[in-house]
TORMI-559589 format. One record per residue (C-alpha): x, y negated, z; residue in three letters. Coordinates in pm, whole numbers, plus 50000, padded with zeros to 5 digits. Each point is the difference from the previous one (the first is absolute). Example, Ala and Ser with C-alpha at 12.3 -4.5 7.8 and 13.67 -1.06 7.14 Angstrom:
2
512305045050780ALA;501374965649934SER;
This chain:
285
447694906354203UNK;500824979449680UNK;500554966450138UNK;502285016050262UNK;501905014249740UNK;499964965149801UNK;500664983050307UNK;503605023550077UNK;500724995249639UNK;499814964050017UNK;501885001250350UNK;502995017749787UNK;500574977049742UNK;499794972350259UNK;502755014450191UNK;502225006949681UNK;498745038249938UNK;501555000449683UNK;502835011350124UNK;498615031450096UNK;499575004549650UNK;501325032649848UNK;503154982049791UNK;501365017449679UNK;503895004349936UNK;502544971850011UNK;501214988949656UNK;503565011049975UNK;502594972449938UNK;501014990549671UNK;502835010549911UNK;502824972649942UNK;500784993849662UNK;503605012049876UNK;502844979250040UNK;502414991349720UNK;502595027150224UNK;497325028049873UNK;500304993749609UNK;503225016149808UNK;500834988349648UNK;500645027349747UNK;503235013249840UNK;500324989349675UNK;502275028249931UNK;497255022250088UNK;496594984649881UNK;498655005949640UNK;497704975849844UNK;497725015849766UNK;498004973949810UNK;497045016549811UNK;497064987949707UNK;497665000350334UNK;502724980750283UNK;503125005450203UNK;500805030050223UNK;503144999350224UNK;500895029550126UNK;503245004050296UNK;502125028049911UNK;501085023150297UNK;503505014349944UNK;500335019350272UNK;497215020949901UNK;500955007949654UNK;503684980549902UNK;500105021449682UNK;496454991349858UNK;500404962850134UNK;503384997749787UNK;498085009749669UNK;497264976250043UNK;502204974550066UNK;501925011249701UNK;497375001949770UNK;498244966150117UNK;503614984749932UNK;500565007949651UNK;495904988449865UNK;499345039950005UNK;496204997150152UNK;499084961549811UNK;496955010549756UNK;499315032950107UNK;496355007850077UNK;498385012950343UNK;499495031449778UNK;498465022650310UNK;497004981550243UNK;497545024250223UNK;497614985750247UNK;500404998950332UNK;503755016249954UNK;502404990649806UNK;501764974049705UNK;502795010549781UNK;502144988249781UNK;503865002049881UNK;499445020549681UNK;501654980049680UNK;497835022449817UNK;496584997650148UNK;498805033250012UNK;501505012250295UNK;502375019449816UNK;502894971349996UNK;502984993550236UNK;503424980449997UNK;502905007749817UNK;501905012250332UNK;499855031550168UNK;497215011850263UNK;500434985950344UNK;500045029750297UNK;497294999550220UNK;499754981050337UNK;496515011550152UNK;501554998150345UNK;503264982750142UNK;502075002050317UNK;499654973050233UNK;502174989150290UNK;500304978750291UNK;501374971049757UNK;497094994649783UNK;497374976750157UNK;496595013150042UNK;496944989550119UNK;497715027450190UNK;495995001550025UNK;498795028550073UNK;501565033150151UNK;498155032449931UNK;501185032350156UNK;503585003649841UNK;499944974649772UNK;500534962549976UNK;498014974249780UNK;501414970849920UNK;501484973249775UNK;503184992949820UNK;499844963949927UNK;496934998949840UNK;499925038249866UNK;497735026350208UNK;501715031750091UNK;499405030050222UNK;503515012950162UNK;501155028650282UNK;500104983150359UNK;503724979050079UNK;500465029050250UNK;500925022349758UNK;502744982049878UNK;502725005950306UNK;499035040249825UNK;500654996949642UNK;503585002449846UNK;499974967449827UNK;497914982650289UNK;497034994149789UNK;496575013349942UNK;497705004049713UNK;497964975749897UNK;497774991449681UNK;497764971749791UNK;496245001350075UNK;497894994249674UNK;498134968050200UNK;498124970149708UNK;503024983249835UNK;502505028950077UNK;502084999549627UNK;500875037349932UNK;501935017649742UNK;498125020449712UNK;501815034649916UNK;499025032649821UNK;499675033350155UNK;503285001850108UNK;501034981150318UNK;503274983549800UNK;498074986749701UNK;499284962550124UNK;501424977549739UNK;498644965249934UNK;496195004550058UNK;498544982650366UNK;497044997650089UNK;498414978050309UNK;497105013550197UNK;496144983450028UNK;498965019550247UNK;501405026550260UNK;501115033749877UNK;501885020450268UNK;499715031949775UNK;502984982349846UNK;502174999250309UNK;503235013649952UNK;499415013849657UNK;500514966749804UNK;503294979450063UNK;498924964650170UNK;502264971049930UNK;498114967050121UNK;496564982550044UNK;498194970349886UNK;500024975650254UNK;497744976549814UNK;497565009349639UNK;498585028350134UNK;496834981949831UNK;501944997749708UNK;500795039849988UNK;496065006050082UNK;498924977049691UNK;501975016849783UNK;497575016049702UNK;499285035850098UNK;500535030049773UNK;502325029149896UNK;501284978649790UNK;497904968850040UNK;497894992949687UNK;501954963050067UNK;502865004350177UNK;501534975850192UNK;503574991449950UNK;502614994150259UNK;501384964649783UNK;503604997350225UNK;500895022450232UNK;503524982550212UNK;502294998450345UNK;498584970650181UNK;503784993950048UNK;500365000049617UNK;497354973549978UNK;500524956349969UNK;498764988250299UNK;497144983649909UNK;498265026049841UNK;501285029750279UNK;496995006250245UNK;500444980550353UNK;498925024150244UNK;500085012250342UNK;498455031850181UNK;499695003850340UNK;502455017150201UNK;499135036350155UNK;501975000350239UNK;498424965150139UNK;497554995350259UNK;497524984149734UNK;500095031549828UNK;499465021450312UNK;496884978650095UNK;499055008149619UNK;500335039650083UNK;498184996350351UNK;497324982949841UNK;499425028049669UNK;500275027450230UNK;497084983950226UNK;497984993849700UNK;500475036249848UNK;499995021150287UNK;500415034849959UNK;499744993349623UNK;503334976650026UNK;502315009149716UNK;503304982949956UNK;498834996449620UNK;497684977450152UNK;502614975150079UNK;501334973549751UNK;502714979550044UNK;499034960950018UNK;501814978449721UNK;500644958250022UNK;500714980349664UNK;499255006749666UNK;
């Protein structure tokens, strides 16, 4: 019985068996690599430069989330307010701040407290970028900000033709400190290390870090630090000489490139997919 069983085996590979061969999944096809068409620069108007005793952290301001809160921290950057002052605030895997002339936490600007913006109005005009649709909500970016918003539908049945819309507290999200009072953010930010969606709509968000996340990560840890790091100039990349103004672009969300990107974290992740889970790439330096 064995050599007819050798002999049928041997028969098979003569006559190409391996064919038969159960065959595992096809690779799928790279994706093609983006196109200069997929890359935006950044607004200089809008993009703070925040050089710091441990590297450089630019972070793209979203007006149209919080115009008041933008204003001040362009404000404040513009007259030298934030040069020297110390990262006085740093927990792991949450949160750096800084902003406090003082140090302790206790400091703020000369000007008056900015009204909170936990949650803006958003209409047909302003560009965004969606990824995911749970039931009666929409996920999605704005530029290169992560926000959750009511469904476009809704618009044609509001008064002013807009829906609701809000900040998610994603890595690199730049948020305003406050006090217990919603109307109590002054001059203290601080930029996330790690996801924190207990924050959501309780904390005004103004921008994010589109590159030194690292940089906010490596910053030395404690309530204050026993070191502190120091933010050493804090600017407008528009206020900046050219040569020493950061060169960068980030990739476009509403490209295809950046689609692919989505299709291909949402494979990866599953049912655990998270748009906090999606970072925004960045060319130049």
């Amino acid at each position: 019985m064995k050599s007819v069983v050798l002999a049928a085996v041997a028969a098979l590979a003569v006559t190409g068996a391996a064919d038969a061969a159960p065959k595992g999944p096809k690779k799928p096809a790279a994706d093609p690599a983006p196109s200069a068409a997929d890359w935006r620069a950044l607004d200089p108007d809008n993009t703070l430069v925040i050089d710091t005793t441990k590297g450089r952290i630019v972070v793209e301001l979203t007006p149209a989330a919080a115009p008041q809160h933008v204003e001040r921290i362009k404000k404040l950057a513009r007259e030298g307010f934030y040069d020297g002052q110390s990262w006085h605030r740093v927990i792991d895997y949450f949160m750096a701040q800084t902003g406090d002339p003082l140090g302790t936490g206790e400091g703020q600007s000369p000007y008056p407290d900015v009204p909170a913006e936990f949650t803006f109005r958003r209409g047909p005009e302003l560009a965004m970028t969606p990824v995911a649709k749970p039931a009666g909500a929409v996920l999605g970016f704005v530029g290169t900000l992560p926000i959750e918003t009511q469904p476009d539908e809704l618009m044609a049945k509001t008064g002013d033709k807009k829906v609701h819309a809000w900040g998610l507290y994603c890595p690199g999200v730049a948020g305003m400190a406050r006090g217990e009072e919603p109307d109590t953010a002054n001059s203290q930010f601080f930029i996330m290390r790690q996801p924190y969606p207990a924050l959501d709509k309780r904390y005004t968000i103004w921008g994010r870090a589109v590159t030194g996340l690292d940089v906010v990560r490596s910053l030395n840890v404690g309530e204050p630090p026993e070191n502190p790091d120091k933010m050493i100039r804090v600017r407008m990349m528009g206020d900046m000489a050219a040569a020493d103004a950061p060169k960068l672009k980030v990739m476009d969300t509403s490209s295809k490139a950046f689609a692919a990107l989505v299709a291909k974290v949402r494979q990866e992740k599953g049912a655990d997919f998270s748009i906090c889970d999606i970072e925004v790439p960045v060319q130049g330096g």
